[in-house]
N, CA, C and O of each residue as an XYZ file, in Angstrom:
428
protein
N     -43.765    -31.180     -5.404
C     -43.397    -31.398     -6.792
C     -42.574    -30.231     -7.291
O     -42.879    -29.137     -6.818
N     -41.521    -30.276     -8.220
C     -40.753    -29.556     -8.976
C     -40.568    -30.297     -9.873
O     -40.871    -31.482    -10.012
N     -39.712    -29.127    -10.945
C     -39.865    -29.005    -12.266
C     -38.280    -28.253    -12.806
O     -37.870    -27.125    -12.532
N     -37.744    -29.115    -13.483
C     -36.789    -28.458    -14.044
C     -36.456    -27.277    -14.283
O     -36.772    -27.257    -15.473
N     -35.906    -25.876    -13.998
C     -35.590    -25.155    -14.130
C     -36.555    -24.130    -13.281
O     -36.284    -22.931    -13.352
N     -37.473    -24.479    -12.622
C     -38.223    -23.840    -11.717
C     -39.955    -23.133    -12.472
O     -40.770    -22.398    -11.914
N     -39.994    -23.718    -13.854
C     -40.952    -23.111    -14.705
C     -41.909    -24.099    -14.755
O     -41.929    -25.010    -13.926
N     -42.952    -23.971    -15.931
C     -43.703    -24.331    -16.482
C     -43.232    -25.306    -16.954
O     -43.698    -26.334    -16.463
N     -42.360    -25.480    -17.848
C     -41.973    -26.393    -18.617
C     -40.754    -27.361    -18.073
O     -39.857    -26.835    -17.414
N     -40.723    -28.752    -18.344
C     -39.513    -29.025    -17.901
C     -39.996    -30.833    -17.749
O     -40.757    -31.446    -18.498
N     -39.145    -31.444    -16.339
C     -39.752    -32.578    -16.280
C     -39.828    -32.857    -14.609
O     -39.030    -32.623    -13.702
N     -41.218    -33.491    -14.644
C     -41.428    -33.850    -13.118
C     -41.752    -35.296    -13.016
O     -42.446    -35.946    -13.797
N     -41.085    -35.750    -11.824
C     -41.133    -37.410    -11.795
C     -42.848    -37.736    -11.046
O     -43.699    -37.050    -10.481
N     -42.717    -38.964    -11.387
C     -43.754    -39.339    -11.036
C     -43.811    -40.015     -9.584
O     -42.741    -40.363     -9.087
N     -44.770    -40.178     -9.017
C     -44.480    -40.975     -7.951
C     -43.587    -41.276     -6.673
O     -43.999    -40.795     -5.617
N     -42.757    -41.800     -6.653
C     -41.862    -41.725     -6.031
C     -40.445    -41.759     -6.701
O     -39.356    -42.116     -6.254
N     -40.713    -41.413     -7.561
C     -39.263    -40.722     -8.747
C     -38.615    -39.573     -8.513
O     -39.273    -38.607     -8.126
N     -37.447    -39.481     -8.670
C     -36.537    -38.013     -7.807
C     -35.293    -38.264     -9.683
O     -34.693    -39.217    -10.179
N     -35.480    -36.940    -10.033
C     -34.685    -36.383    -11.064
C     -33.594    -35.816    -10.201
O     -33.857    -35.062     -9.264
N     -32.201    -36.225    -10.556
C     -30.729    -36.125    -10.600
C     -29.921    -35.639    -10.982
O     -29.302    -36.413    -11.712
N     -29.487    -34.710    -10.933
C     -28.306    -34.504    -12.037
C     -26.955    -34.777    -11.167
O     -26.502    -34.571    -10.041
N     -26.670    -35.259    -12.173
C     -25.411    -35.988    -11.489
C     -24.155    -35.588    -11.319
O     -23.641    -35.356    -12.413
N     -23.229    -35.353    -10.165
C     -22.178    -34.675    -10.130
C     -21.037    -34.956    -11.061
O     -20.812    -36.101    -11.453
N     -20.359    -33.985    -11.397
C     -18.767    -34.473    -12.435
C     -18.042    -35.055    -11.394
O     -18.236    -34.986    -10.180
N     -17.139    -35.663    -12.060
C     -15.882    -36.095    -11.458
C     -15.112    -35.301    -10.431
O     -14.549    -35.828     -9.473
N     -15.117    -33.874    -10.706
C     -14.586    -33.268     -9.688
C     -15.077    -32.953     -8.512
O     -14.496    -32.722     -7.451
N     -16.334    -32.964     -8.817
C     -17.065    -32.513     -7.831
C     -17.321    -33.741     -6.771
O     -17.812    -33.587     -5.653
N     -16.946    -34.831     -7.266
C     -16.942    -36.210     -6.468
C     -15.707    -36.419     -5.554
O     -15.711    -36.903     -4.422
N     -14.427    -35.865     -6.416
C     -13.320    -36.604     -5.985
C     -12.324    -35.370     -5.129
O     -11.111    -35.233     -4.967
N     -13.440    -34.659     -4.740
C     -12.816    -33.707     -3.234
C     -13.394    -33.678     -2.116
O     -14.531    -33.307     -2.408
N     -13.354    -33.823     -1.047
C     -13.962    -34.083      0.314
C     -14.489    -32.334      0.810
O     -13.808    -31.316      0.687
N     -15.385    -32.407      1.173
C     -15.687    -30.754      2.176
C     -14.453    -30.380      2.459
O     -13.907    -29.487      1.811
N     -13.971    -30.886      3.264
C     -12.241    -30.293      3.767
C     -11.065    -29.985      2.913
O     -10.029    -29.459      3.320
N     -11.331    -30.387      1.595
C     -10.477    -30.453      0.466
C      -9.718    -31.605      0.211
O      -9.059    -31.762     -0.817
N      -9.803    -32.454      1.175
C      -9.265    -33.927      0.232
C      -9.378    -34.581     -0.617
O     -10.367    -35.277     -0.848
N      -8.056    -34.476     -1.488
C      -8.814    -35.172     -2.855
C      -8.245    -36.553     -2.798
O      -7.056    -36.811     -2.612
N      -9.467    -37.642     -3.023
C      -9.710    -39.189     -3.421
C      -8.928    -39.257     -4.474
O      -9.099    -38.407     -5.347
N      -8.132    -40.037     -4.610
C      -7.724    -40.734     -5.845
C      -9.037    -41.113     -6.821
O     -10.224    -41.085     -6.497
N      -8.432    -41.490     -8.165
C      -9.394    -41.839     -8.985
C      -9.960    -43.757     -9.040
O     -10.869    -44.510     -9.389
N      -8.675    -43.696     -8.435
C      -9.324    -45.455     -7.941
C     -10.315    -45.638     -7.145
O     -11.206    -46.470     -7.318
N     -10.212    -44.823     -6.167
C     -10.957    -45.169     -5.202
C     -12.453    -44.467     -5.500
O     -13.305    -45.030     -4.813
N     -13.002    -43.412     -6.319
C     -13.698    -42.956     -6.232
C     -14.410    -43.523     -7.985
O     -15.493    -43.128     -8.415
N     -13.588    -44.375     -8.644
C     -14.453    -44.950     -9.344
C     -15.620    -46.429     -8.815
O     -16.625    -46.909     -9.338
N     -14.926    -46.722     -7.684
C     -15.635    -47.482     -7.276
C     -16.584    -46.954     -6.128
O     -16.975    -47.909     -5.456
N     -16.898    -46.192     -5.848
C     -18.039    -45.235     -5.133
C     -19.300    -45.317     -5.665
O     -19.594    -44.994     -6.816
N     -19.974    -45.707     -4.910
C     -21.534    -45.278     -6.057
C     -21.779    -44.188     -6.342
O     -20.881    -43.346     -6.353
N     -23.376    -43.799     -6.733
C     -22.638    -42.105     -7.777
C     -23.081    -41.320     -6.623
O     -23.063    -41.839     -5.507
N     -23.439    -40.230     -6.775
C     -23.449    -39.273     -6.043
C     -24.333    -37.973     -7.384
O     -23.990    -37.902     -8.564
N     -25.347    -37.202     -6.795
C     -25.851    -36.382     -7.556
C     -27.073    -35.355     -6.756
O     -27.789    -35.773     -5.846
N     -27.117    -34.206     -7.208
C     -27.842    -33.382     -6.793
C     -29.966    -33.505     -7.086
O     -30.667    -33.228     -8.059
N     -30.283    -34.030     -5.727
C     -32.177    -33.486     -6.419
C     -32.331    -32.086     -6.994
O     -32.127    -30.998     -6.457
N     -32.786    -32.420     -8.356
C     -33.701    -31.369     -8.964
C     -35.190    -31.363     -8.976
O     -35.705    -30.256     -9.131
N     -35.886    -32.268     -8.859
C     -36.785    -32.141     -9.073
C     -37.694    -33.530     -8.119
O     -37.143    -34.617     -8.293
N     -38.647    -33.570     -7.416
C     -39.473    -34.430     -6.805
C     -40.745    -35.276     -7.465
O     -41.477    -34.617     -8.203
N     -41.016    -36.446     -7.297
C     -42.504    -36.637     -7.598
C     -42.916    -36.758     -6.096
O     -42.171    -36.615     -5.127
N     -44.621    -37.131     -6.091
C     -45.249    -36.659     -4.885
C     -45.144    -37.435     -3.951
O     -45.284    -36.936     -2.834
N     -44.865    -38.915     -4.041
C     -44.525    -39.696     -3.177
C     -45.325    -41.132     -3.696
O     -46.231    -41.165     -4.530
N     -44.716    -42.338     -2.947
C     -44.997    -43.414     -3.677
C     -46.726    -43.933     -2.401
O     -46.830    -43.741     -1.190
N     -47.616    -44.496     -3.245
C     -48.459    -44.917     -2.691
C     -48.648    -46.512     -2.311
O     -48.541    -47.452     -3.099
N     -48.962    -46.580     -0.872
C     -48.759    -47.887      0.187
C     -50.112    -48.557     -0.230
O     -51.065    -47.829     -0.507
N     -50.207    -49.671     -0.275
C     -51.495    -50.889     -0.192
C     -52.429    -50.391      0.363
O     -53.405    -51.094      0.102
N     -52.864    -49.125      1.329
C     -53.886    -48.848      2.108
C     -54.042    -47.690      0.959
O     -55.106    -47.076      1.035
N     -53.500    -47.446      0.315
C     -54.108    -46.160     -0.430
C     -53.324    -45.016      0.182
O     -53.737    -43.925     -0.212
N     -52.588    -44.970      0.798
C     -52.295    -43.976      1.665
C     -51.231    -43.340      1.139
O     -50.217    -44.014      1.322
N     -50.949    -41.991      0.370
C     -49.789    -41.373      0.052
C     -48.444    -41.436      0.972
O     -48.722    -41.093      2.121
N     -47.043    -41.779      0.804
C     -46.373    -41.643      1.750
C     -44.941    -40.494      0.954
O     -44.125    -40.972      0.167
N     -44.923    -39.094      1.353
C     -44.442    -38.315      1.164
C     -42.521    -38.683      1.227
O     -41.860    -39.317      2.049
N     -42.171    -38.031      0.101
C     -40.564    -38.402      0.080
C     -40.108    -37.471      1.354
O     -40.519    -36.435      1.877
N     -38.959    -38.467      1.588
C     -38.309    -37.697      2.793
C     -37.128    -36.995      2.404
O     -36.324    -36.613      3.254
N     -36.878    -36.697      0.573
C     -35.962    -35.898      0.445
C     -36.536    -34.536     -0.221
O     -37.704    -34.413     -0.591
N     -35.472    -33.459     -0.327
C     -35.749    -32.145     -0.988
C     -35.151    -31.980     -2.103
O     -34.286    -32.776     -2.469
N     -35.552    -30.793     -2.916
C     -34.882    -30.362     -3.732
C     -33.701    -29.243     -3.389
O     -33.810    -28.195     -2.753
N     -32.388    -29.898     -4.111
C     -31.094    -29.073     -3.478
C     -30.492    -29.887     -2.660
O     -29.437    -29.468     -2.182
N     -30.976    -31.312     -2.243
C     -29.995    -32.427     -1.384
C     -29.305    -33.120     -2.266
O     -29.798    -33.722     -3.220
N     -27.716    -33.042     -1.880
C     -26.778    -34.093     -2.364
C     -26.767    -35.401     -1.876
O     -26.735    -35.646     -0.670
N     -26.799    -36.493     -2.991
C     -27.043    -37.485     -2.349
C     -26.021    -38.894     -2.821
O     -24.959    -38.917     -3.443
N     -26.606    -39.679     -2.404
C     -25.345    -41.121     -3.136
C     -26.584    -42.195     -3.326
O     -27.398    -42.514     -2.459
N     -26.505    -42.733     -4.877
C     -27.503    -43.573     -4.834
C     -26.664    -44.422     -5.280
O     -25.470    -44.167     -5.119
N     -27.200    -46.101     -6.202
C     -27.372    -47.131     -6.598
C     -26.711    -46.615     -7.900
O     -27.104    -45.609     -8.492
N     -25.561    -47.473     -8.340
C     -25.131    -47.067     -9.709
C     -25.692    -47.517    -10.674
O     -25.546    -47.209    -11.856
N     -26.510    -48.434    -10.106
C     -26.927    -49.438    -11.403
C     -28.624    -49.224    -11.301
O     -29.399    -49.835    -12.036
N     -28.975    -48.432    -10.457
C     -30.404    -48.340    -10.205
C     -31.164    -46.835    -10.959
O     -32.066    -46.209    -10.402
N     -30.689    -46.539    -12.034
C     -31.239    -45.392    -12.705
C     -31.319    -45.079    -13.756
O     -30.204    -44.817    -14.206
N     -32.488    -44.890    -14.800
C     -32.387    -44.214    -15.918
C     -31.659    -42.819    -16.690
O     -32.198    -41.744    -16.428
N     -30.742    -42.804    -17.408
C     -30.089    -41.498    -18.177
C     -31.359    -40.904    -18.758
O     -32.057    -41.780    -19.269
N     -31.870    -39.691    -18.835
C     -32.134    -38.200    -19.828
C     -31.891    -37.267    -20.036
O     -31.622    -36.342    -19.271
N     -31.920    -37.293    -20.755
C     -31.224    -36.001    -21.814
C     -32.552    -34.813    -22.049
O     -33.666    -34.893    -22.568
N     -32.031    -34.065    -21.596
C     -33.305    -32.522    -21.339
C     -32.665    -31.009    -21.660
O     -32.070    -30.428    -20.752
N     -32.797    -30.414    -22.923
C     -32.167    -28.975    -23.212
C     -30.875    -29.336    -23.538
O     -30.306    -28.432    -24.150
N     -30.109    -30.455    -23.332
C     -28.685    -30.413    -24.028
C     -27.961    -30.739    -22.282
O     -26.842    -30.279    -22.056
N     -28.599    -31.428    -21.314
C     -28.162    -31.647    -20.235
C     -28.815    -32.956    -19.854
O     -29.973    -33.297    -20.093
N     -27.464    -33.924    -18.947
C     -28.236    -34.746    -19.090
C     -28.686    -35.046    -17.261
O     -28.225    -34.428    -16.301
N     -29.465    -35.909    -17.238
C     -30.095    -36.371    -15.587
C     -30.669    -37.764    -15.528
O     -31.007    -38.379    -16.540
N     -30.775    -38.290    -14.160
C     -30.998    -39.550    -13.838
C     -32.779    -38.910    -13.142
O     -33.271    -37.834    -12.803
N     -33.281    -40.619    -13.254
C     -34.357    -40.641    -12.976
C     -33.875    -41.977    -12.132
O     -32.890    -42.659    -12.415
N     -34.855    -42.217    -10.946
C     -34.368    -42.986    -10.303
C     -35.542    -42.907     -8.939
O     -35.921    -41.832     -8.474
N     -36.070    -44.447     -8.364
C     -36.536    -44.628     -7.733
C     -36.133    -44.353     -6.172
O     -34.981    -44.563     -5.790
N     -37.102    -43.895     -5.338
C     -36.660    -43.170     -3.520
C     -35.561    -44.321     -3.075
O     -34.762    -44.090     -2.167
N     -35.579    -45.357     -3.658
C     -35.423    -46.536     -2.805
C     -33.751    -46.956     -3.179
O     -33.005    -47.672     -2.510
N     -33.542    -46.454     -4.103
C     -32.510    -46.573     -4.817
C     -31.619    -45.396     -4.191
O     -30.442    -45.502     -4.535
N     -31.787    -44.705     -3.667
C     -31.011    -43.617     -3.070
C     -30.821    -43.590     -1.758
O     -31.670    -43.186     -0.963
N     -29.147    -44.226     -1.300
C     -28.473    -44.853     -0.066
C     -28.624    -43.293      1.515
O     -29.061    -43.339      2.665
N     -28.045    -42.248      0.735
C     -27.749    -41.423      1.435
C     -27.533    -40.044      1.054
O     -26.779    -39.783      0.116
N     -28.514    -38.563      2.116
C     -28.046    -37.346      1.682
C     -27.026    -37.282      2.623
O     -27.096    -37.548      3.823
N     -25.793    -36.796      1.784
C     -24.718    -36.072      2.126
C     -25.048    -34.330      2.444
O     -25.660    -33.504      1.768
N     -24.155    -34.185      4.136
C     -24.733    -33.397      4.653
C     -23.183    -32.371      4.958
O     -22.148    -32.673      5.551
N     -23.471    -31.486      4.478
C     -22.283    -30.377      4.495
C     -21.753    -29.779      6.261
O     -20.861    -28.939      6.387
């Protein structure tokens, strides 16, 4: 589990919920190597956004905890249409189910 800003205070997902913050535009529309995507092509991309924060993992029919297989600090590409907006300190982040998140992008 984590927590926004690494404190006490902040927000932690529940369950199998993973808090997002979501990359800008620029940060989308350049490749590792420096290629930059047109804006056509990268509006139709699903999104792409950084884990901040973990819940503990979603629980199976046997009772059995099953631990997320992502971290905090993985870039990832989820579901555009699969996530809640919040707004926290004047910043905003997605909330969004394990399942909903296609792929970590790996540097």
């Amino acid at each position: 589990m984590s927590i926004v800003k690494g404190n006490k205070r902040g927000i932690m997902p529940l369950g199998d919920r993973v808090l997002v913050k979501p990359l800008d535009t620029d940060e989308m529309s350049k490749t590792a190597s420096g290629i930059i995507i047109p804006d056509t092509v990268s509006k139709e991309k699903p999104e792409q956004g950084l884990v901040i924060a973990l819940g503990e993992g979603r629980v199976n029919q046997d009772g059995k905890k099953i631990p997320m297989s992502l971290k905090v600090g993985d870039k990832i590409i989820f579901s555009k249409y699969g996530y809640d907006e919040v707004k926290y300190e004047g910043e905003e982040y997605y909330i969004l189910k394990e399942e909903n998140i296609f792929a970590v992008i790996k540097n």
